[in-house]
C-alpha positions, -999 to +999 in steps of 0.1 A: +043-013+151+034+000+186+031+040+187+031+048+219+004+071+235+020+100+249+020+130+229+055+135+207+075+163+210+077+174+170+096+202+172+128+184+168+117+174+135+103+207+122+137+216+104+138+180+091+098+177+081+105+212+057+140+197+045+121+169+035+088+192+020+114+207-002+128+181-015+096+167-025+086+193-043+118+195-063+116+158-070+082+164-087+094+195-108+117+168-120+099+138-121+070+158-138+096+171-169+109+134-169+078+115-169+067+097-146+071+057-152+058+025-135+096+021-129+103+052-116+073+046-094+089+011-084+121+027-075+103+052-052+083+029-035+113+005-030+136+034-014+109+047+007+097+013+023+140+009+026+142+039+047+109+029+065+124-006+072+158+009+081+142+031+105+125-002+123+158-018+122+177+009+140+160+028+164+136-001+170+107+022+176+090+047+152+107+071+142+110+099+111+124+071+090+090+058+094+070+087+080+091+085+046+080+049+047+045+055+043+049+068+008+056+030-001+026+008+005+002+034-015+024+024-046+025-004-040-012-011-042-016+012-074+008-012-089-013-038-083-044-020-099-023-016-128-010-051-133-048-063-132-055-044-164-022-045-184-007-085-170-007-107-200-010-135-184-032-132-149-028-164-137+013-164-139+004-127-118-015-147-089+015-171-090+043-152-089+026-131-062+020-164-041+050-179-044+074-147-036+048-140-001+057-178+010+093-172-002+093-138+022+080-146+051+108-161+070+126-132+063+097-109+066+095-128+105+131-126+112+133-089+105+102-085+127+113-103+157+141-074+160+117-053+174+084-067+180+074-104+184+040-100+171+032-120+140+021-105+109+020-118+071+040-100+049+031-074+021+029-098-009+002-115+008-016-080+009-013-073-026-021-111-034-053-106-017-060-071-033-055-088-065-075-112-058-105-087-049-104-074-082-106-100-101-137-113-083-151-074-086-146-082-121-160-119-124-191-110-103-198-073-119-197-087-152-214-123-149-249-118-167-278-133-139-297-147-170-322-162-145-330-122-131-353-105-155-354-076-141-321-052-151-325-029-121-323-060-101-295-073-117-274-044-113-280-039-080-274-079-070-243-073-091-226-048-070-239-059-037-220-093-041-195-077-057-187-048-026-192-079-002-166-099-018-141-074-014-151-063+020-152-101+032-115-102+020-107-068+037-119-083+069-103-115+066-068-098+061-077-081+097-083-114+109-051-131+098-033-104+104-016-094+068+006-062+067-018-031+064-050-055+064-081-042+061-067-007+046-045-021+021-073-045+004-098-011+003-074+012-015-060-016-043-095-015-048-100+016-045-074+024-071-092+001-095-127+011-088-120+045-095-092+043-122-114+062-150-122+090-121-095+108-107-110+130-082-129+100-071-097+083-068-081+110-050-107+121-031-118+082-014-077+073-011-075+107+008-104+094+028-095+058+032-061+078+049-074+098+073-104+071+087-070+047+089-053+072+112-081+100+121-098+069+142-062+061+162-058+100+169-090+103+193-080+066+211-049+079+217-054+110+236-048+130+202-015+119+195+001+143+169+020+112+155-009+102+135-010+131+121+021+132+102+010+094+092-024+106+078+000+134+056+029+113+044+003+079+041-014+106+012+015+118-002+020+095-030-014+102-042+010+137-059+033+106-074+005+083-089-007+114-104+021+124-121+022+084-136+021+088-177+009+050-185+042+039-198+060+013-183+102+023-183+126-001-180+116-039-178+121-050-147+094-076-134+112-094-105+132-061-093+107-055-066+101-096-058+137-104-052+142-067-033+118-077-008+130-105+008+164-095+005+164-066+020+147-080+051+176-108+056+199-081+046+187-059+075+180-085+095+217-096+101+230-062+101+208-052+135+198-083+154 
């Protein structure tokens, strides 16, 4: 989405930003005496990324709608950290995530071409490629070099190919242009890497934000926009930290089917 360069008048959206800062923080008060799920997560992530997408729909430029929005994605990606360690079956997890990004991107396309006529591949295919960056993390950190004697060696060979792998597939979903590219491969991963750690996860996600954004705000004559994006992109950080483990309610293909519907949905409400 094209942010514009000149500098936004905020004030506006002062008595909106605190409405919106309170309600936050009553919705973790709850959500912290209710536990909080993978589902509940889900249903976050899901209402946010509607508001974000409603925004696009309607005002067809960026808007407030789009600063809820960026709560989504980060769940999203910690979802997909998640399902690497507790899927039963990984390979049905690669499928279904493959077949529901082909299945969404004529709608994902349609609903773009409401505003913008730039071409972008869809989320699933973001989250198909930050699985696969784990798993090859995984393969390559734990394959045992037999023919390297030396365990120093072997350690650091390990890691090298294993960080290069992952940054190979961060670059390639620059190239082909997937939704949140290079950023959303690095913070799946960085969710995994740092699952056992979380100030490390914290503290690299809250970096990973403001490089995304921080670099944008000097290019663009210090547009205050970016900002706000760096601040509600790490706000679900306070959400994933609240997470208890436990799955909720059973509802695997919730999110799949929501996707692409949502998109035709919008799509022939607003072009």
């Amino acid at each position: 989405m094209l942010i514009t360069c000149d500098k936004p008048i905020i004030t506006p959206f002062h008595k909106l930003l605190n409405l919106f800062f309170h309600f936050l923080v009553i919705l973790l008060n709850i959500l912290y005496n209710l536990l909080m799920t993978s589902f509940i997560l889900k249903i976050i992530a899901m209402a946010t990324m509607l508001i974000d997408h409603f925004g696009d729909a309607y005002f067809k430029q960026f808007s407030l709608m789009n600063l809820i929005g960026r709560i989504s994605f980060p769940i999203f990606a910690f979802q997909i950290s998640e399902g690497y360690l507790h899927t039963k079956n990984l390979k049905k997890y690669f499928l279904r995530l493959f077949l529901f990004a082909l299945i969404s991107q004529v709608p994902f396309m349609l609903f773009y071409s409401i505003y913008t006529d730039s071409f972008t591949l869809n989320i699933f295919f973001t989250l198909l490629i930050g699985l696969l960056a784990i798993f090859l993390y995984d393969k390559i950190t734990h394959f045992s070099f037999c023919s390297i004697k030396n365990e120093k060696m072997k350690i650091l060979l390990k890691y090298s190919l294993g960080f290069l792998v992952v940054l190979l597939l961060g670059v390639l979903s620059e190239i082909c242009h997937f939704d949140y590219g290079f950023f959303g491969i690095a913070i799946i991963f960085l969710f995994y890497l740092f699952r056992k750690n979380h100030l490390a996860m914290v503290s690299s996600f809250t970096l990973a934000c403001i490089l995304k954004y921080g670099i944008p705000y000097f290019q663009n004559n210090f547009n205050l926009w970016y900002i706000w994006l760096t601040i509600f992109t790490i706000l679900p950080i306070l959400l994933i930290s609240l997470y208890n483990k436990k799955q909720g309610p059973k509802v695997k293909y919730l999110l799949y089917f929501f996707y692409p519907v949502h998109l035709l949905i919008l799509y022939f409400l607003f072009r």
